[in-house]
C-alpha positions as CSV (number, residue, x, y, z in Angstrom):
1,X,-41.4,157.0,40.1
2,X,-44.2,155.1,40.8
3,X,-43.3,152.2,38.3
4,X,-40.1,152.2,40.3
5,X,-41.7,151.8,44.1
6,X,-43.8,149.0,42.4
7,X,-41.1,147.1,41.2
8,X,-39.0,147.8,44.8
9,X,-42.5,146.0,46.6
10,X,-42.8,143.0,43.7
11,X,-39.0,142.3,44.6
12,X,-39.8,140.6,47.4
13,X,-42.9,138.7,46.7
14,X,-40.9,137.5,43.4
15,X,-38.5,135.8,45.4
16,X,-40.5,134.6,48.1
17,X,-42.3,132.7,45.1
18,X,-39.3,131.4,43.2
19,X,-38.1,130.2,46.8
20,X,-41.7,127.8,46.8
21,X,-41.2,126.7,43.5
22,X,-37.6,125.8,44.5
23,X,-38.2,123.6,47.6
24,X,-41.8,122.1,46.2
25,X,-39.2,120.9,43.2
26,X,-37.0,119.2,45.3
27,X,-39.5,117.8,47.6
28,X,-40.8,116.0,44.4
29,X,-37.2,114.9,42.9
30,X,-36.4,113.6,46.6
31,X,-39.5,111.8,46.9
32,X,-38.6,109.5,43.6
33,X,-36.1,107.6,45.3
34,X,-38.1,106.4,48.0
35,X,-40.7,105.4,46.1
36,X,-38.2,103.3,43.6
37,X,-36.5,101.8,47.2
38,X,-39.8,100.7,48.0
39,X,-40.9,98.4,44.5
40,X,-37.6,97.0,44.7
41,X,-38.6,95.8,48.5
42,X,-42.0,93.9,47.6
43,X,-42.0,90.5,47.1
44,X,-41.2,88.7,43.7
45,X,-44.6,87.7,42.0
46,X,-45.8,84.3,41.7
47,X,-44.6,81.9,39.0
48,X,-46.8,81.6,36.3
49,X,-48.6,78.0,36.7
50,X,-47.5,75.5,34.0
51,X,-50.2,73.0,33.2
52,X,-48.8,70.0,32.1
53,X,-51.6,68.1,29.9
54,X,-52.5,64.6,31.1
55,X,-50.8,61.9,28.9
56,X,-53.0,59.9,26.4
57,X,-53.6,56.8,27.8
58,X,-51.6,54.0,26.1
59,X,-53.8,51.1,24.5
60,X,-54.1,48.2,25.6
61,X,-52.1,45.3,23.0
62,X,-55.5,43.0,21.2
63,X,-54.7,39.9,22.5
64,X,-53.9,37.4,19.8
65,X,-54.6,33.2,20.1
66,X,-50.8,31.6,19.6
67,X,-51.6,29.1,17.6
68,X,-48.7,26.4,17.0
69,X,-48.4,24.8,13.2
70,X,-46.6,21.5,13.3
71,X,-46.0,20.7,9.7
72,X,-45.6,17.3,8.4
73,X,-45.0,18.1,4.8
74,X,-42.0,16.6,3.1
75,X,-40.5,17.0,-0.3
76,X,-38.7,14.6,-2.2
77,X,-36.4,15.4,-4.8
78,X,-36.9,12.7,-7.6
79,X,-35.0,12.5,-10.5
80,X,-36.4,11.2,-13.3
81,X,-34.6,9.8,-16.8
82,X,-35.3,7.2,-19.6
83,X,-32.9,4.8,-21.1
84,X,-30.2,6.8,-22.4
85,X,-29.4,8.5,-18.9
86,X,-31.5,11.9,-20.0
87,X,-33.7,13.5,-17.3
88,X,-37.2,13.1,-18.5
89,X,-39.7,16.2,-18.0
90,X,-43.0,17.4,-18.1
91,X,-44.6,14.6,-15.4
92,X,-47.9,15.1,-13.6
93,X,-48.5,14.6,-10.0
94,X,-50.5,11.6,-11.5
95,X,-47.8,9.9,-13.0
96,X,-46.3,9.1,-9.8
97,X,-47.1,6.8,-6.9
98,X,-45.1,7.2,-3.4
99,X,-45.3,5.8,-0.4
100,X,-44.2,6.0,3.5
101,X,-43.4,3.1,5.1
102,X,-45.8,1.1,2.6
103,X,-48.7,3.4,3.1
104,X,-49.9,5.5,0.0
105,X,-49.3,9.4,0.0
106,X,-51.2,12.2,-1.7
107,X,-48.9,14.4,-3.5
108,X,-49.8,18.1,-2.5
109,X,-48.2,19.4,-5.6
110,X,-45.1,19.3,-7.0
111,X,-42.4,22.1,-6.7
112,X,-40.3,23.8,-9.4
113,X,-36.4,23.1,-9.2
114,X,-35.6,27.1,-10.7
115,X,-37.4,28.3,-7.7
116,X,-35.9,26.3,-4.9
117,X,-32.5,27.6,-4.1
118,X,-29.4,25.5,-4.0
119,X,-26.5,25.0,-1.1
120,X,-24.1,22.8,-2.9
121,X,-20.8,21.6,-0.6
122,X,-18.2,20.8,-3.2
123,X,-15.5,18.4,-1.6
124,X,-12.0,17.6,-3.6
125,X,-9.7,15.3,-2.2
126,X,-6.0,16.7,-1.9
127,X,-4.7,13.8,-1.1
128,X,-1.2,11.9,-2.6
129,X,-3.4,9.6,-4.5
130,X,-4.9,12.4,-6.7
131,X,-2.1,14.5,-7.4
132,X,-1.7,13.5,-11.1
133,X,-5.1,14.4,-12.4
134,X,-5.8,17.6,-9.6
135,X,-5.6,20.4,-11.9
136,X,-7.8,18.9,-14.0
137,X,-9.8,18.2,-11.4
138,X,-10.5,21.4,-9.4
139,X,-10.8,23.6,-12.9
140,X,-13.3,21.0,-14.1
141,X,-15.0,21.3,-10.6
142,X,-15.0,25.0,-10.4
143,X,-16.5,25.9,-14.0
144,X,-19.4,23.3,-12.6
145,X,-20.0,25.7,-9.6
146,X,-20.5,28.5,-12.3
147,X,-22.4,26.9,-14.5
148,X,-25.0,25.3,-12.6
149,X,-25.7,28.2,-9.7
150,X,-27.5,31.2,-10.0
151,X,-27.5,34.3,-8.2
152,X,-30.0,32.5,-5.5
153,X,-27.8,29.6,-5.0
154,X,-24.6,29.4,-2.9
155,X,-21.5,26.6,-2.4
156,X,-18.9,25.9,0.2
157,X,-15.6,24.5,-0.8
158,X,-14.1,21.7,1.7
159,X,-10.7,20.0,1.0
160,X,-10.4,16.3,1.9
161,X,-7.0,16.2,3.4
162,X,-5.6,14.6,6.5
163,X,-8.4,16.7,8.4
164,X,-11.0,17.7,7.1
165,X,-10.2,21.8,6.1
166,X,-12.9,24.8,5.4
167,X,-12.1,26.5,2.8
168,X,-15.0,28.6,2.0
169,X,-17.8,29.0,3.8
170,X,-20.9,29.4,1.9
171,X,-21.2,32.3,-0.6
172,X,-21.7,32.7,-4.6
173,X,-20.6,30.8,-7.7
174,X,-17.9,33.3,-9.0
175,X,-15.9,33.8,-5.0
176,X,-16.2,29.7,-4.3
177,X,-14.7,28.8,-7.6
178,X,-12.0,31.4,-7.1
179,X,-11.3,30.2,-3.8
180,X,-11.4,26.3,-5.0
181,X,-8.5,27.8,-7.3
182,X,-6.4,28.8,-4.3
183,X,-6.1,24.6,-3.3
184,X,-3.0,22.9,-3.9
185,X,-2.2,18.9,-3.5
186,X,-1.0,18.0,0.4
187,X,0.1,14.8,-0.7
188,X,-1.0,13.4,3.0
189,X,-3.5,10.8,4.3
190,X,-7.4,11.3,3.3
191,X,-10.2,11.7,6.1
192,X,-12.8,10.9,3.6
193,X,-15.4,10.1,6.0
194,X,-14.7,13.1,8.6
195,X,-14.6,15.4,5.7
196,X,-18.5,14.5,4.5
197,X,-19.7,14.4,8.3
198,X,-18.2,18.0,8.9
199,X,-19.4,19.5,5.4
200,X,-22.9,17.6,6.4
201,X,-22.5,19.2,9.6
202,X,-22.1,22.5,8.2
203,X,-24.8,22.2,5.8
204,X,-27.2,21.3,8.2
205,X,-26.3,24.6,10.7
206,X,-26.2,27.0,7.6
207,X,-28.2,26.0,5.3
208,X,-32.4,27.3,6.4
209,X,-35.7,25.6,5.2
210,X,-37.0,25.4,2.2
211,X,-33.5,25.0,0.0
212,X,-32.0,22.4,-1.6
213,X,-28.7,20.7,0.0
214,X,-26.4,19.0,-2.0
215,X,-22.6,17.6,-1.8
216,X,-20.6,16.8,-4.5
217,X,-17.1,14.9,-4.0
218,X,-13.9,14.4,-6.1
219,X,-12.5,11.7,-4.6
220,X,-11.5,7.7,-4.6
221,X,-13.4,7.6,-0.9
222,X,-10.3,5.7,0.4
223,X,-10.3,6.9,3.9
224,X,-6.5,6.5,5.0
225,X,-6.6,8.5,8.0
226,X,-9.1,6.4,10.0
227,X,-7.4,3.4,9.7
228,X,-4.3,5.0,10.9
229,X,-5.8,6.3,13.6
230,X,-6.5,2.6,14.9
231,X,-3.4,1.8,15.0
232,X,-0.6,3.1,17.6
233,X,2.7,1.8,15.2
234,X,4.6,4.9,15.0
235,X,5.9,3.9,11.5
236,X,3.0,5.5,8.6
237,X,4.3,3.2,6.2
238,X,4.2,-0.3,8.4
239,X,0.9,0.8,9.8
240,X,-1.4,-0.4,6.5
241,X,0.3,-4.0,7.1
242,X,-0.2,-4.1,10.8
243,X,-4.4,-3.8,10.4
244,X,-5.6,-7.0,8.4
245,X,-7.3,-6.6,5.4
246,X,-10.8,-7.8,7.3
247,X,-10.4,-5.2,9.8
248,X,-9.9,-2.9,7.4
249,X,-13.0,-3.3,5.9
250,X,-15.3,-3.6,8.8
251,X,-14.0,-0.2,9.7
252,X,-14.9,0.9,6.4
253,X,-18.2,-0.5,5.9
254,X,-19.2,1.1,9.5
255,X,-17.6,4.4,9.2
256,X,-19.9,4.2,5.8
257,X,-23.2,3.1,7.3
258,X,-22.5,6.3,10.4
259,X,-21.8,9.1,7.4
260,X,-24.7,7.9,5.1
261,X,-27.3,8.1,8.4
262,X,-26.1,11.5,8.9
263,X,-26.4,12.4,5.4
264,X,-29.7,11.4,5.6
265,X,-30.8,12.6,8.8
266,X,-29.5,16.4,7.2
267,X,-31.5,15.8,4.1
268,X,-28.7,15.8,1.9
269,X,-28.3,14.9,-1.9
270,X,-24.9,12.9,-2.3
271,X,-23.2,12.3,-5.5
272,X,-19.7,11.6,-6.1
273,X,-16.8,11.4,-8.7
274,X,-14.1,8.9,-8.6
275,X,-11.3,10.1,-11.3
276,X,-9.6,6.6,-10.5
277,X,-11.3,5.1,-13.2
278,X,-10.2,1.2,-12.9
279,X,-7.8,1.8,-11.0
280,X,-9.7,1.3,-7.9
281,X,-10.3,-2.3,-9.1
282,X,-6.4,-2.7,-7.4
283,X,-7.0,-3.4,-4.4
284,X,-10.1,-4.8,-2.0
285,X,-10.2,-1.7,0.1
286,X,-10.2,0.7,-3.2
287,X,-12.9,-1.0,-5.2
288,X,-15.4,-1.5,-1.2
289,X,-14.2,2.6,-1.0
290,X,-16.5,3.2,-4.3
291,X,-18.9,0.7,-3.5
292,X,-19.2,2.9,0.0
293,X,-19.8,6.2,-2.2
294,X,-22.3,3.8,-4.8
295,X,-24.6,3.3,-1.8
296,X,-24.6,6.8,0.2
297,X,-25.7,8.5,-3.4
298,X,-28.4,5.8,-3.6
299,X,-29.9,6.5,-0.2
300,X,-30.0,9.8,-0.8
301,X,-31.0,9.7,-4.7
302,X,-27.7,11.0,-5.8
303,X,-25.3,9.2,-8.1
304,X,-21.9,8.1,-8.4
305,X,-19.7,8.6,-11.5
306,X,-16.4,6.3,-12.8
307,X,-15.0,8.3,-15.5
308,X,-13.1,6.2,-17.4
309,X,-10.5,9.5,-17.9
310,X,-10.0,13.1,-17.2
311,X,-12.2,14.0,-20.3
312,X,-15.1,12.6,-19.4
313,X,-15.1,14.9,-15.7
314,X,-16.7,17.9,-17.9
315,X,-19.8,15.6,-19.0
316,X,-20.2,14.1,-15.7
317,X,-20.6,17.4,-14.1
318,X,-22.4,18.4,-16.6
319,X,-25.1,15.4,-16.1
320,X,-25.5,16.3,-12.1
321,X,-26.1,20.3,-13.2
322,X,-28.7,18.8,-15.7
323,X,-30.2,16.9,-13.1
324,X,-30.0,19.0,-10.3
325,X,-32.4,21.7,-12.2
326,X,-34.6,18.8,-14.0
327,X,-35.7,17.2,-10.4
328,X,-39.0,16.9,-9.3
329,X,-40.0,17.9,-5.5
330,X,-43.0,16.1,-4.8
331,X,-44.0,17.5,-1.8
332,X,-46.7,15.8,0.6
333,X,-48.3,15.9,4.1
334,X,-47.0,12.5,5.3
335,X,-50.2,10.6,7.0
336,X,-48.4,8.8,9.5
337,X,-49.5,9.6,13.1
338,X,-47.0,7.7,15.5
339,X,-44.8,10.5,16.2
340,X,-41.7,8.2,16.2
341,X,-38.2,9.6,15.5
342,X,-37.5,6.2,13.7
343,X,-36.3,6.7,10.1
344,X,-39.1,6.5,7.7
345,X,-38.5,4.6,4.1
346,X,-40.0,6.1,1.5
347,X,-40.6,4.7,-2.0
348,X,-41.5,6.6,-5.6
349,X,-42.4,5.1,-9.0
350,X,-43.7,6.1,-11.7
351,X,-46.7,3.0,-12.5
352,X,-47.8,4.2,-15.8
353,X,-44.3,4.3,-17.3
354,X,-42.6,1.5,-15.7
355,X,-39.4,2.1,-18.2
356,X,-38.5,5.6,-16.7
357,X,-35.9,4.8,-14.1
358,X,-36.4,7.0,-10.3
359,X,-34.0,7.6,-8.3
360,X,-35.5,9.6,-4.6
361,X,-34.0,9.4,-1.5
362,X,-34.7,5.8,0.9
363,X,-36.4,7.8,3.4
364,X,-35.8,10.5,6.1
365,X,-35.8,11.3,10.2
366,X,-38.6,13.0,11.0
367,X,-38.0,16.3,12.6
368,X,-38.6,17.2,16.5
369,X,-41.8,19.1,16.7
């Protein structure tokens, strides 16, 4: 009974506290909102501060003296041989006496021919006076270019026609033989002279310091083409009869003297090959042609071969590869202070064997400083 009466008066205390713990639970879940509406309303932070490290100052460049080398060193190929034609070796700077203008110079040393590099401009005359013997000719010619360069070395291939015609420009042994192979005979006019001035030229332009130039030509040196073009007789054939045979050779003689200057002035070694043979004895214009070729190889210290036939072309091209890789470079710092451009003659013997026979270049144009 009692039990019961006390339950009956807990009843209402009971619920008066689950009714607290009611609302005091929902006052704290409806109090979380606000308080989450209210972070979202505060203002972002501040962005972290990025340093950014000072760049390390740059050096300042040493400053270097430009100092300006003007070189008067030249080097004369000289070939060398006794009696019998053969190239004569083992010859001291001693041995040899060359002057500049008549003034003694003292040899600086002398180079070695393996280890200056070759530019060799090979020239064959396609022309209707050669057609006979020009397969002989350009296989001879193109086993030289193998057999005398090296990997170092290089050759152009030009073909003497009416114009004068590039047919490869410099590059090795084995592609400018193959491409000397590709020539056939025109049958036309020859521009002899135009056709050594333009392979000259080229030489000159692509060929640097320090190697060896050389042109080598096939041909009678009969320049056809220029004396047509001084004529305006629109018959070929009439044309030869309409120049006389003096103003033929005056046109010769100084289309000669202008091609050997600029073979000079280029530093080139000239030698030549006439497969005529005495044939060129024909005629006055013929026989002054070789005469022409005689004295450009001379002025440079190149040669010029007759060979009496086609089987003699082998040995002659064998004699200029001997000689080319026999020469001596005597190389010297020229003592001659006027600074002109003139062309300066230069002489080499060799005193204490008078019986050796030299062949060097006449002289050279001294380059611009």
């Amino acid at each position: 009974m009692h039990l019961h009466n006390r339950k009956r008066l807990f009843a209402p205390a009971l619920s008066l506290i689950t009714l607290a713990l009611f609302v005091f639970c929902g006052a704290i879940f409806l109090s979380v909102p606000a308080g989450a509406q209210k972070i979202k309303q505060l203002p972002a932070p501040p962005p972290v501060p990025r340093y950014k490290p000072k760049p390390t100052p740059t050096p300042a460049e040493p400053e270097y003296e430009v100092v300006r080398v003007s070189s008067n060193l030249v080097m004369a190929p000289v070939s060398v041989t006794n009696a019998q034609g053969q190239p004569v070796l083992g010859l001291k700077p001693n041995d040899f006496r060359i002057e500049e203008d008549g003034r003694p110079q003292e040899i600086a040393q002398i180079g070695d021919p393996e280890q200056v590099p070759l530019d060799i401009a090979l020239l064959i005359d396609v022309s209707g006076s050669v057609v006979a013997r020009f397969g002989f000719e350009q296989q001879a010619a193109a086993s030289f270019l193998q057999q005398v360069l090296k990997p170092e070395d290089r050759a152009t291939v030009f073909a003497i026609d009416e114009k004068p015609r590039l047919i490869q420009p410099l590059t090795t042994a084995q592609l400018a033989a193959r491409k000397l192979m590709t020539i056939g005979p025109s049958n036309s006019y020859t521009a002899f002279f135009d056709s050594i001035l333009e392979a000259t030229n080229y030489l000159d332009k692509s060929s640097s310091t320090g190697r060896r130039r050389i042109v080598v030509v096939i041909s009678d040196g009969d320049d056809t083409a220029r004396i047509l073009e001084v004529s305006s007789a629109q018959n070929r054939s009439e044309n030869m009869k309409l120049i006389g045979v003096n103003a033929q050779l005056q046109l010769i003689q100084k289309a000669q003297l202008d091609t050997q200057r600029e073979v000079q002035r280029a530093e080139v070694t000239f030698y030549s090959i006439n497969p005529s043979g005495q044939t060129m004895h024909l005629n006055v214009r013929t026989a002054r042609s070789e005469e022409g070729m005689e004295r450009i190889a001379a002025a440079t210290g190149g040669a010029a071969f007759v060979p009496r036939n086609e089987t003699e072309l082998a040995g002659i091209f064998q004699r200029i590869a001997s000689e080319i890789r026999s020469q001596y470079l005597l190389q010297y710092y020229s003592n001659n202070k006027s600074g002109a451009a003139s062309f300066r003659r230069i002489n080499v013997s060799t005193p204490n064997q008078p019986q050796l026979h030299v062949r060097a270049r006449e002289g050279y144009f001294p380059k611009a400083k």
